[in-house]
N, CA, C and O of each residue as an XYZ file, in Angstrom:
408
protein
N     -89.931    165.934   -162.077
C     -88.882    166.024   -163.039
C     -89.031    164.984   -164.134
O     -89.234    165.463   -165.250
N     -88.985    163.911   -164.067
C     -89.705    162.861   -165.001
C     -91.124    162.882   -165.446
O     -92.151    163.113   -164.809
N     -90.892    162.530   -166.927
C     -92.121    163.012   -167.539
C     -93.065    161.978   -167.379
O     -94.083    162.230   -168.025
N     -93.105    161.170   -166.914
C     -93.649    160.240   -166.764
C     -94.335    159.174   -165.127
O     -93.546    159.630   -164.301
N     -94.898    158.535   -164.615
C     -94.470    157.954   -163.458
C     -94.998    156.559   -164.191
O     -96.027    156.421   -164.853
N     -93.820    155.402   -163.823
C     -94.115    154.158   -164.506
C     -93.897    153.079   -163.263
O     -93.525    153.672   -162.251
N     -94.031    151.685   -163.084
C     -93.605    151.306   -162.263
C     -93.455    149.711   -163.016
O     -94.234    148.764   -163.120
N     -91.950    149.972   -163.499
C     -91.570    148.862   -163.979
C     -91.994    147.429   -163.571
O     -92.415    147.228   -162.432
N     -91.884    146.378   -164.527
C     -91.810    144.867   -163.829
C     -90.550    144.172   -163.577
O     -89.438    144.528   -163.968
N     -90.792    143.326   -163.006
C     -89.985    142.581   -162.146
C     -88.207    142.739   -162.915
O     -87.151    142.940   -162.315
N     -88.434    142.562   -164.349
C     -87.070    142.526   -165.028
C     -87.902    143.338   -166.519
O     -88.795    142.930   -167.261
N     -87.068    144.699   -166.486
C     -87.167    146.025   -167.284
C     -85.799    146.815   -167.750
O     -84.660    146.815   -167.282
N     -86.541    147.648   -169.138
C     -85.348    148.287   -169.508
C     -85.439    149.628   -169.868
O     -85.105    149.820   -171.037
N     -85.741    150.507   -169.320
C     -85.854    152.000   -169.531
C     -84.568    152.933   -170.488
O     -83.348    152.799   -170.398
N     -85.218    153.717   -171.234
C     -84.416    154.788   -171.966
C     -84.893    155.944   -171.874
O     -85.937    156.350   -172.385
N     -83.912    156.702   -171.012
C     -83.932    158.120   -170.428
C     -82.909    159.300   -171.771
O     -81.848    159.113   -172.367
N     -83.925    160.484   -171.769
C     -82.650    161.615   -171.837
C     -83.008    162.463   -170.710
O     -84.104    162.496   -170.151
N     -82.142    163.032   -170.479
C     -81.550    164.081   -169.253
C     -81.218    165.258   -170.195
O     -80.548    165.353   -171.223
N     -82.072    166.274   -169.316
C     -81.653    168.210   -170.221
C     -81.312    168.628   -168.733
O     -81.357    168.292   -167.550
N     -81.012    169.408   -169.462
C     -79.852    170.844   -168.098
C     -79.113    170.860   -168.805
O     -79.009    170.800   -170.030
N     -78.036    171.022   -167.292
C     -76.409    171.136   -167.032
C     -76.007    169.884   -166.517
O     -75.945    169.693   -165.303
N     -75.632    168.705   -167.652
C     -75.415    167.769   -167.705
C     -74.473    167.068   -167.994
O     -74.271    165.869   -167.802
N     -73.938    167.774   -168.427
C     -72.237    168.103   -169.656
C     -71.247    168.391   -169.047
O     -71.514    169.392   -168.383
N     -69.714    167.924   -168.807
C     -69.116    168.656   -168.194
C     -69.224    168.620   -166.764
O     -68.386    169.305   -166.178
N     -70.189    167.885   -165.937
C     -70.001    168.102   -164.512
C     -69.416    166.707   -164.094
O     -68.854    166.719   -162.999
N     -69.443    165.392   -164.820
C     -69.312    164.169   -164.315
C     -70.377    163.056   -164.064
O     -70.422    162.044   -163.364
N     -71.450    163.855   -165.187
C     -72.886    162.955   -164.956
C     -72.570    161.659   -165.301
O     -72.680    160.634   -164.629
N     -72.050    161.865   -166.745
C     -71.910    159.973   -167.179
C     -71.290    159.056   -166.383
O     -71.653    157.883   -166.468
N     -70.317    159.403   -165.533
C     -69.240    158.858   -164.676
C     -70.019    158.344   -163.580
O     -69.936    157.163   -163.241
N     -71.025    159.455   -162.819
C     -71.870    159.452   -162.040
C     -72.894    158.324   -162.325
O     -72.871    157.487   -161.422
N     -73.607    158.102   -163.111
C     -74.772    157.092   -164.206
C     -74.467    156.061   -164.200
O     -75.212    155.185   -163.761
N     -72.938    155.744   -164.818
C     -72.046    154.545   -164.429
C     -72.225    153.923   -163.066
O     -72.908    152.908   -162.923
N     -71.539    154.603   -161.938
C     -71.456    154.451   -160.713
C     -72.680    153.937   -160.252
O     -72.518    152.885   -159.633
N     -73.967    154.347   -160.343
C     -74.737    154.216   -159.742
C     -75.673    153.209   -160.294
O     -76.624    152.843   -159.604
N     -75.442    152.640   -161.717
C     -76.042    151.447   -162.271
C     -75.455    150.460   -161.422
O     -76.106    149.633   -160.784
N     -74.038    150.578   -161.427
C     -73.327    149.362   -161.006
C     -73.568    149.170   -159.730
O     -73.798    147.990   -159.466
N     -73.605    150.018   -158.690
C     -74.373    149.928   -157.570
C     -75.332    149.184   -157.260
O     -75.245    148.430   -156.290
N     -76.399    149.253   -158.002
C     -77.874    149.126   -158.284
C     -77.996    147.824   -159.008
O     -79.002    147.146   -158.796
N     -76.968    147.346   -159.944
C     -76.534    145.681   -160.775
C     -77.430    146.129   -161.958
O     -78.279    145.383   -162.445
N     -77.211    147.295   -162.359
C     -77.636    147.400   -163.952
C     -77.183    147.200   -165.168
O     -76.046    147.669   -165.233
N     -77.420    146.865   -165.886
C     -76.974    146.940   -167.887
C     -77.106    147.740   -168.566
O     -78.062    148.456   -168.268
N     -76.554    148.035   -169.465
C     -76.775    149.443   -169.621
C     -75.443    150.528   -170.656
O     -74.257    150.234   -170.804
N     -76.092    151.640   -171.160
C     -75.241    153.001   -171.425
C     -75.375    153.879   -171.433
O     -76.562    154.154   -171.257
N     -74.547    154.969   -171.597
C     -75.131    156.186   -171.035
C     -73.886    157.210   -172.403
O     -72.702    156.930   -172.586
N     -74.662    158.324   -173.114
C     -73.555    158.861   -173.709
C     -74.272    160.291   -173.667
O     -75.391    160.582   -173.243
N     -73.233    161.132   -174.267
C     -73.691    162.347   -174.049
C     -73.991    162.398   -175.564
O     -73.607    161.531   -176.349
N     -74.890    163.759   -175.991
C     -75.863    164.037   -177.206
C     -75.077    165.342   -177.713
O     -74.397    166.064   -176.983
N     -75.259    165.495   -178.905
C     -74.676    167.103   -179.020
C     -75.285    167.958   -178.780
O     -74.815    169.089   -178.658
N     -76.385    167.699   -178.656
C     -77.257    169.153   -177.978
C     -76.986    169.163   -176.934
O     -77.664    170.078   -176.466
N     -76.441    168.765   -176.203
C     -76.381    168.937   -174.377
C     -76.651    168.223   -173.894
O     -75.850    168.003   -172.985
N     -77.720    167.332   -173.922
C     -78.736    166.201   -173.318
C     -77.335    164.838   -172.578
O     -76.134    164.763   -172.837
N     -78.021    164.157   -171.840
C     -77.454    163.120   -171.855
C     -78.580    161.457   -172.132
O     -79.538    161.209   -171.401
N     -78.273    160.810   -172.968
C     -78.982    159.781   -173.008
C     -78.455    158.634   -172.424
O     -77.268    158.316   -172.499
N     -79.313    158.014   -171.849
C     -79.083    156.509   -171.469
C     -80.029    155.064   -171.552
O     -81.259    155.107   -171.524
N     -79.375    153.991   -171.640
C     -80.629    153.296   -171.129
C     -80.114    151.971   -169.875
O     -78.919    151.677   -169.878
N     -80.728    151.491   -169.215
C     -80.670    150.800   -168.179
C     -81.415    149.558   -168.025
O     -82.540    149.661   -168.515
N     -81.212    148.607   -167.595
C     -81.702    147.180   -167.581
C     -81.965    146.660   -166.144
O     -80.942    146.960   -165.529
N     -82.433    146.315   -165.679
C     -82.478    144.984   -164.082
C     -83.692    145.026   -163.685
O     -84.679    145.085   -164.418
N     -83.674    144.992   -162.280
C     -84.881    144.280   -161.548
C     -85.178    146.120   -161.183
O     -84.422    147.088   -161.105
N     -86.951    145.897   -161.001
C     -88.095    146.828   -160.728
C     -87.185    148.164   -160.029
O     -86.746    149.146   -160.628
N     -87.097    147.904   -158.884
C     -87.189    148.330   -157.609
C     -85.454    149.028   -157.753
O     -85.144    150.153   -157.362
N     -84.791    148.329   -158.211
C     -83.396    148.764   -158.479
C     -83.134    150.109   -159.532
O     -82.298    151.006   -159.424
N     -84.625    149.796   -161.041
C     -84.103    150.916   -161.696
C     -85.310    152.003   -161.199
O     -85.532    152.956   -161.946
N     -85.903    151.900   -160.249
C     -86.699    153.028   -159.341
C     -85.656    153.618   -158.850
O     -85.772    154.829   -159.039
N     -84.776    153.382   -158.357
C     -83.487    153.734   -157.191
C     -82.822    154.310   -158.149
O     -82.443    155.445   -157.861
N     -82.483    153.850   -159.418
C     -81.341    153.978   -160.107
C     -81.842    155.802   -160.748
O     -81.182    156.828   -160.910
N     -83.375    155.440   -160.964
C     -83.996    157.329   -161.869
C     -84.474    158.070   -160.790
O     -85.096    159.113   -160.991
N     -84.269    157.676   -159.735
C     -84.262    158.860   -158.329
C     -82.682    159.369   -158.440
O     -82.436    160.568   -158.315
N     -81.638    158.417   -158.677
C     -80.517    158.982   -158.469
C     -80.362    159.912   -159.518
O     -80.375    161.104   -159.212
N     -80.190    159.526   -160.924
C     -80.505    159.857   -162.117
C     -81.180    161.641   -162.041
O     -80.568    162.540   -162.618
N     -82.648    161.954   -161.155
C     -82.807    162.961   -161.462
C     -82.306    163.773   -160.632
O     -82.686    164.935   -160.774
N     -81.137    163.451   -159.305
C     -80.707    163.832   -158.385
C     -78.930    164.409   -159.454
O     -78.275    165.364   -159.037
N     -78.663    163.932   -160.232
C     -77.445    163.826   -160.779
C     -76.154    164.107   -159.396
O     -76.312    164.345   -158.198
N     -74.846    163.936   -160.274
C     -73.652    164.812   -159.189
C     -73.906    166.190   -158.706
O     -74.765    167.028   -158.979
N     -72.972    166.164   -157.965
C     -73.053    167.928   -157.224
C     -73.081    168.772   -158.018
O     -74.050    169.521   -157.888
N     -72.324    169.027   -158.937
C     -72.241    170.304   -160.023
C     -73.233    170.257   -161.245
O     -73.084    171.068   -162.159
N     -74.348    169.225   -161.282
C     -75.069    169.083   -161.709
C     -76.206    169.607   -161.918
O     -76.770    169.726   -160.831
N     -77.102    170.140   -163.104
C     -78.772    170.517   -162.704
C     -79.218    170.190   -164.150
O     -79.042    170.363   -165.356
N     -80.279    169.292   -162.665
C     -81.298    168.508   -163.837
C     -82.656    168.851   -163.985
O     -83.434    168.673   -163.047
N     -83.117    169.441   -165.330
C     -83.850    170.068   -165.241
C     -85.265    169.070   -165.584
O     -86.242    169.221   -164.852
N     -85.331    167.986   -166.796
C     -85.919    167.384   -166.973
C     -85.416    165.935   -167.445
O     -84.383    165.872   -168.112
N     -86.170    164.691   -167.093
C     -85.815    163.277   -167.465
C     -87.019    162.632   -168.167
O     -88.123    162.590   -167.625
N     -86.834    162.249   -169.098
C     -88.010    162.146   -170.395
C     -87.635    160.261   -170.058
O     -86.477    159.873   -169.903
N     -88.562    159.537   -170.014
C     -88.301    157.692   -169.641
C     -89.631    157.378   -170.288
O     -90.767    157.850   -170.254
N     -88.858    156.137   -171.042
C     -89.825    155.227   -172.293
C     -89.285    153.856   -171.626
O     -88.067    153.753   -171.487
N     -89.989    152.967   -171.273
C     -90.315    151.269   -171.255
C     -89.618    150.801   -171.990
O     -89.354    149.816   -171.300
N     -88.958    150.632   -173.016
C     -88.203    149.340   -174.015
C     -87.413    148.453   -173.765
O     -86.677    148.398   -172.780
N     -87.555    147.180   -175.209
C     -87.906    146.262   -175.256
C     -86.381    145.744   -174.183
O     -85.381    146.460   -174.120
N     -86.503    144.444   -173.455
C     -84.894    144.212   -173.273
C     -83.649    144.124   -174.146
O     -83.784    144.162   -175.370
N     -83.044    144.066   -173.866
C     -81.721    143.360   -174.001
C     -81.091    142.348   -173.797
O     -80.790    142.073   -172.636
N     -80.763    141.623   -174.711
C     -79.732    140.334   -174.379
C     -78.315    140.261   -174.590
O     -77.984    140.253   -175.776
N     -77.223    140.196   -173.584
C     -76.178    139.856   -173.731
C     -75.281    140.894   -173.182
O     -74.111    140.517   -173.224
N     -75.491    142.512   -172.497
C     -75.227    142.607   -171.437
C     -74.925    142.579   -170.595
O     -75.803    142.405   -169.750
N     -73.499    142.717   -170.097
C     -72.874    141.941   -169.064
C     -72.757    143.300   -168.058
O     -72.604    143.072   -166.858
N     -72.826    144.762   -168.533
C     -71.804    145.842   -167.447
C     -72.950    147.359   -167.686
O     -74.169    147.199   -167.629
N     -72.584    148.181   -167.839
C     -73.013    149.416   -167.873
C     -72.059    150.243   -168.196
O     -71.244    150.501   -167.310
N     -71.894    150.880   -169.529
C     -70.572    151.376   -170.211
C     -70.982    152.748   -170.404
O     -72.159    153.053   -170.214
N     -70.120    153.614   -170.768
C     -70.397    155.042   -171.530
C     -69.768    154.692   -173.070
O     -68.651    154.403   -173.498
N     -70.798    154.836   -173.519
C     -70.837    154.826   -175.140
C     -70.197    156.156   -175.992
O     -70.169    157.195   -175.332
N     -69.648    156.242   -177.476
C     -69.432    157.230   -178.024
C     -70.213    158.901   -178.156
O     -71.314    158.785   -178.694
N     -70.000    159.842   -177.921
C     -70.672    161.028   -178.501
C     -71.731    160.680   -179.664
O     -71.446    160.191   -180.757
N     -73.163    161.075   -179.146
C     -74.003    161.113   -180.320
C     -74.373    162.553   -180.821
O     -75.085    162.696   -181.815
């Protein structure tokens, strides 16, 4: 499902979009949940085409966990593809928010 296989370092910041049925089921809510779980930084908003974008911050092994969940989405969910690019960090970051409609 990911277009990619990467294996982050120790402290990384990935930017995902998500296609399907992504909209409407509780993904962002879901994305949320499961950064914070995981002790990520981060946002997540929905796109007008459908997509959902996000990006995510922490340690290796956490945002491995975090884009297994990610391509797993909620129950009413289907994820068809997760597109993930490496970029640069972030400073100042304290939570993992849902951002405005892009």
């Amino acid at each position: 499902m990911a277009s990619q296989t990467y294996r982050p370092a120790s402290h990384s910041r990935v930017h995902m979009l998500v296609t399907g049925m992504v909209q409407g089921v509780g993904f962002r809510y879901f994305t949320v949940m499961a950064a914070r779980r995981y002790g990520l930084t981060g946002w997540v908003r929905n796109r007008m085409d459908g997509s959902v974008e996000l990006e995510a911050q922490g340690e290796g092994i956490d945002l491995e966990r975090f884009e297994n969940a990610v391509e797993a989405g909620p129950r009413w969910s289907r994820v068809e593809h997760v597109d993930i690019d490496v970029v640069p960090l972030a400073s100042g970051e304290r939570d993992f928010s849902v951002r405005s409609d892009r």
